[in-house]
C-alpha positions, 0 to 999 in steps of 0.5 A, a space after each residue: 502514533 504508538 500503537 501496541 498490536 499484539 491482543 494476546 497476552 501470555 495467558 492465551 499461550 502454552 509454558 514454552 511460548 512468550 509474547 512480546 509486546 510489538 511497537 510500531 508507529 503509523 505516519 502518514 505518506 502524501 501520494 504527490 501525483 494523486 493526493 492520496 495518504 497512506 498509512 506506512 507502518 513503521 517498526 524498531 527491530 534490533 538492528 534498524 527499522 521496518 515499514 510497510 503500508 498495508 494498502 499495498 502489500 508490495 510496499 515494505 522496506 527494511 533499513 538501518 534509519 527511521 528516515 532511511 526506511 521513510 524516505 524509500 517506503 514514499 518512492 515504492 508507494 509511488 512505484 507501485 502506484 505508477 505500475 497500477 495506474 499503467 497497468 490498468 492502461 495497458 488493460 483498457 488499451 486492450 480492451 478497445 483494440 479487441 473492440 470490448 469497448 464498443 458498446 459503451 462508444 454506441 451508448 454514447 452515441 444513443 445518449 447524445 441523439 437523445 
């Protein structure tokens, strides 16, 4: 999909300052691990291509090829979503062992008596 996402015009813009219309397409990255699709956005510049997904800002990557750019764009998704997902671990690890956890283990507890 083509998209133009520049909404102003020359109009909106005083004598020195001229707008040029910026195209990109927006492609569809599958996540393999989590089944989750992305939008990656992808970019013609003058000597290659840029692409980023907006979901994640530390995902973007300039090259000289569409596939190039694509290609890396799918392994920094994937990157970025491994370090999530460990950091969200290593926060819930020490969560428990500073025992910020327990009352859920005690409502367990309540909830099976029950």
């Amino acid at each position: 999909m083509t998209s133009i996402t520049n909404p102003r015009t020359d109009a909106d813009l005083g004598p020195e300052e001229k707008v040029e219309p910026t195209h990109f397409q927006r492609v569809s990255i599958l996540d393999p691990i989590f089944q989750e699709t992305y939008t990656a956005h992808l970019e013609k510049e003058a000597l290659g291509w840029r692409g980023w997904i907006p979901q994640l800002s530390e995902v973007e990557y300039k090259g000289k090829t569409k596939k190039e750019v694509m290609n890396t764009l799918a392994i920094r998704l994937r990157e970025a979503l491994q370090a999530r997902e460990d950091a969200w671990d290593k926060h819930l690890e020490a969560d428990i062992a500073a025992g910020k956890l327990e009352h859920l283990q005690e409502d367990a507890r309540r909830a099976k008596k029950v």
